[in-house]
C-alpha positions in Angstrom: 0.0 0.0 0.0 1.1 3.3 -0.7 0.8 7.0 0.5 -0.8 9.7 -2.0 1.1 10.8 -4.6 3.9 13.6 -3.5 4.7 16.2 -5.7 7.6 18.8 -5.4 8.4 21.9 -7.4 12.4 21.9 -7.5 13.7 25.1 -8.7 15.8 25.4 -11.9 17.5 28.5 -14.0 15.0 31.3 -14.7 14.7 30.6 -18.5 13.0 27.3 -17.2 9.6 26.7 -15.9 10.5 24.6 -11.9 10.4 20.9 -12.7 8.5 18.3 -10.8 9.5 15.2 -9.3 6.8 13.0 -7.9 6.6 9.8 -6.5 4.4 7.5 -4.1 5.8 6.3 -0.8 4.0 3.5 1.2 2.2 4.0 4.2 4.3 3.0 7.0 6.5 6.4 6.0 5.7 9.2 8.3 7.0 12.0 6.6 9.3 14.5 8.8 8.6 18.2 8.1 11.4 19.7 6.5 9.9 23.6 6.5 10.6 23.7 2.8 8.2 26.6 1.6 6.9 27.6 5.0 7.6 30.3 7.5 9.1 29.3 10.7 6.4 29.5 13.0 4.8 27.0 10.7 8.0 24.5 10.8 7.7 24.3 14.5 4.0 23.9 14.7 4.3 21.0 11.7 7.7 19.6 14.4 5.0 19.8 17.9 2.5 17.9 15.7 4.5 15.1 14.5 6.6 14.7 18.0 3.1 14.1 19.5 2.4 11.4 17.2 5.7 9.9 17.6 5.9 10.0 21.7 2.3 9.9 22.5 0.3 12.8 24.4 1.5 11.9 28.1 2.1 14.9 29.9 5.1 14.0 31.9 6.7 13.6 28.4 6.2 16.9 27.1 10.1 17.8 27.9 10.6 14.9 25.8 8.4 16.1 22.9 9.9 19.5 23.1 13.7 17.9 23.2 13.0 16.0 20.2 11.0 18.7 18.2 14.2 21.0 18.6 16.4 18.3 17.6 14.4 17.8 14.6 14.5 21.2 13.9 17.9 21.7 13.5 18.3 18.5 12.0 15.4 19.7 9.2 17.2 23.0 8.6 20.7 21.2 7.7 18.9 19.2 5.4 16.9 21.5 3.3 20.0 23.5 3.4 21.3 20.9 1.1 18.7 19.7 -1.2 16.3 17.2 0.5 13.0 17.8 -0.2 11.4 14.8 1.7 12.4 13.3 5.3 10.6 10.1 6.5 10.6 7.5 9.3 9.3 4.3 8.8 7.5 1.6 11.0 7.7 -1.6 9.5 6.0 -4.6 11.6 7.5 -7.9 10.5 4.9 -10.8 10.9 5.5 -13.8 13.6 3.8 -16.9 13.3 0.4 -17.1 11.6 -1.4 -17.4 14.5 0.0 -14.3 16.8 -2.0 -11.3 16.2 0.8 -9.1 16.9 3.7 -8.7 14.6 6.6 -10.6 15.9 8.9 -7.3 16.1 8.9 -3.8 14.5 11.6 -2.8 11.9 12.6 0.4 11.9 14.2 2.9 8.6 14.9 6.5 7.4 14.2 7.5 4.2 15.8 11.0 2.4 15.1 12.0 -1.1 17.4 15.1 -2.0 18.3 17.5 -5.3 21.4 17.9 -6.1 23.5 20.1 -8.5 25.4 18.1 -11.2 27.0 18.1 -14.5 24.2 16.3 -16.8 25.0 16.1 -20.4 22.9 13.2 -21.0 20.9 10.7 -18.3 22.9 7.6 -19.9 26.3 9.2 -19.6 25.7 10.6 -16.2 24.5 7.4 -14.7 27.5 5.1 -16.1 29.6 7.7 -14.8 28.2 7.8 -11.1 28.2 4.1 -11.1 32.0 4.2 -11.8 32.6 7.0 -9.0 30.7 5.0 -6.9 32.6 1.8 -7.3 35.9 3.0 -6.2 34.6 4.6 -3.3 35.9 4.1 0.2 32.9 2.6 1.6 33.2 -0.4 0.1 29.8 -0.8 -0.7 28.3 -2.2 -4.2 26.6 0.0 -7.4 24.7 -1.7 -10.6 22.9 0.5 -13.5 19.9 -0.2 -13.9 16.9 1.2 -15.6 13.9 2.9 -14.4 10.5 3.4 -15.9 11.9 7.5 -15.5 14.8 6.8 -17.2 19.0 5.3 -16.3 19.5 5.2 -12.5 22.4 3.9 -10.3 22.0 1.5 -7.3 24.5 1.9 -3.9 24.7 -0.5 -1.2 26.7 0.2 1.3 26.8 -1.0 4.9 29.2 1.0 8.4 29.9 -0.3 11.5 29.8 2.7 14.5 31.8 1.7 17.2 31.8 4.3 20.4 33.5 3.4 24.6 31.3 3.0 27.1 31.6 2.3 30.8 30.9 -1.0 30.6 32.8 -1.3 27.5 33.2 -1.1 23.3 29.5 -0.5 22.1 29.0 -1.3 18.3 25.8 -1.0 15.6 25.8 -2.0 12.3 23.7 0.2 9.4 22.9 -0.6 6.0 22.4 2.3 3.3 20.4 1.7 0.2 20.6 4.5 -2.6 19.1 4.9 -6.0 20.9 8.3 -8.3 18.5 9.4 -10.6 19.9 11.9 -13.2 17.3 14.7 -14.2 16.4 13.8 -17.8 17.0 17.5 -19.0 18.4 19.2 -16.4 21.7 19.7 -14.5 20.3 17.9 -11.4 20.6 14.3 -9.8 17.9 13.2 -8.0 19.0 11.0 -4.8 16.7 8.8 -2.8 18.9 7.2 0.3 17.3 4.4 2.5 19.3 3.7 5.9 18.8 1.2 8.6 20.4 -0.6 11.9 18.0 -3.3 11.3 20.9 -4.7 9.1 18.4 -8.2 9.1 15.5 -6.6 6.9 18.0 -5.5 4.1 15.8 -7.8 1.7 12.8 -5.5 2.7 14.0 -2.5 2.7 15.9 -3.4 -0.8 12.0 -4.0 -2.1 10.5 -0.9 0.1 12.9 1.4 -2.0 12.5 -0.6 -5.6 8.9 0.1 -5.4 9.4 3.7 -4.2 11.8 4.2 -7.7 9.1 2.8 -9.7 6.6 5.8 -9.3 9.0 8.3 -9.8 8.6 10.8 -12.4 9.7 13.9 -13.8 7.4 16.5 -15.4 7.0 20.4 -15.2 3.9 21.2 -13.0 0.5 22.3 -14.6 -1.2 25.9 -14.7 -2.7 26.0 -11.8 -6.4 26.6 -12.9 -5.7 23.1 -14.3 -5.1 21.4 -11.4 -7.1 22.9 -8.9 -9.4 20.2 -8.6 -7.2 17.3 -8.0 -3.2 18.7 -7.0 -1.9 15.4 -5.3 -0.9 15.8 -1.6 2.7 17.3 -1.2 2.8 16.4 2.0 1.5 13.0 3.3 -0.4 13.0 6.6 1.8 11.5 9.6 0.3 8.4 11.3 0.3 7.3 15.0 3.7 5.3 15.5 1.7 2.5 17.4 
């Protein structure tokens, strides 16, 4: 199942009209507000809003909520700051047995989709040449070309060990990243949709999550308005209770 469709207007050089990129993600994504397009009192209302739904409304955590709301903040302002134009979380449960109501455990994931200024003389050329780049990298991770219904696109897997000292000794955590580069077909701009987890198990699920997530993606300049009025897809998808 998937959310309604998201649409974002990414701004190019004046002589051309903004291009849209639009794509579907599915419904266990709870979309992050990154305060693209809105004032600042708006941001931190959107930020209250969706730390209630993520902690819950008890009142002795509302130092909790408002810690996590300013986190999110600053984390939201970085990130617009360079190119991302949608921030999720998402709640995955992973079925037990058939006969347990309850999913046997919850599986958790972020997901970023960011623009970003590139060199594009032609989608096929770009994308061969970012799987190259990629494959020498230093994180050791793993790229294949591969094509999309929106055109050539690169696949990144690449996985990182954290290790950090505690008291009662070395603590470590794996994470997986999952990325798909998507060169603009006639712009100067990569489109780059990242998918990271610690649940290093579910990298078969998350590897279909973000296939699916590619497949709806398109490119397109954006309608008159008086065109659209009646039916302009949702550009922001409404956030869920994190139950």
């Amino acid at each position: 199942m998937t959310t309604p469709e998201s649409e974002f207007a990414v701004e190019s050089d004046a002589e051309v009209e903004p291009a849209t990129v639009s794509f579907q993600a599915q419904s266990e994504f709870h979309e992050v507000p990154l305060g693209v397009g809105v004032d600042e009192e708006t941001l931190d209302e959107q930020l209250r809003e969706f730390s209630r739904d993520y902690w819950g409304d008890r009142e002795d955590w509302e130092p909790l909520r408002r810690m996590f709301a300013a986190m999110q903040a600053a984390n939201s302002e970085q990130l617009a700051a360079s190119g991302a134009i949608y921030q999720a979380m998402g709640v995955f449960p992973i079925a037990g047995s058939a006969d347990e109501d309850a999913p046997a455990r919850i599986s958790r994931c972020t997901l970023l989709v960011s623009v970003r200024e590139l060199d594009n003389p032609d989608p096929e050329v770009t994308a061969a040449g970012i799987a190259e780049t990629l494959a020498h990298g230093s994180d050791g991770g793993e790229s294949q070309l591969v094509s999309l219904p929106v055109g050539p696109a690169v696949v990144h897997v690449a996985g990182q060990r954290a290790v950090w000292e505690r008291e009662d000794g070395e603590q470590e955590r794996f994470l997986v990243r999952i990325e798909v580069w998507i060169p603009f077909p006639a712009e100067n701009r990569l489109l780059l949709v990242c998918l990271s987890t610690s649940d290093v198990q579910d990298l078969h699920l998350y590897q279909a999550v973000l296939a699916d997530i590619a497949d709806t993606i398109t490119f397109g300049n954006p309608e008159p308005a008086e065109e659209t009025a009646a039916a302009v897809p949702a550009t922001r998808s409404a956030v869920s209770d994190f139950d």
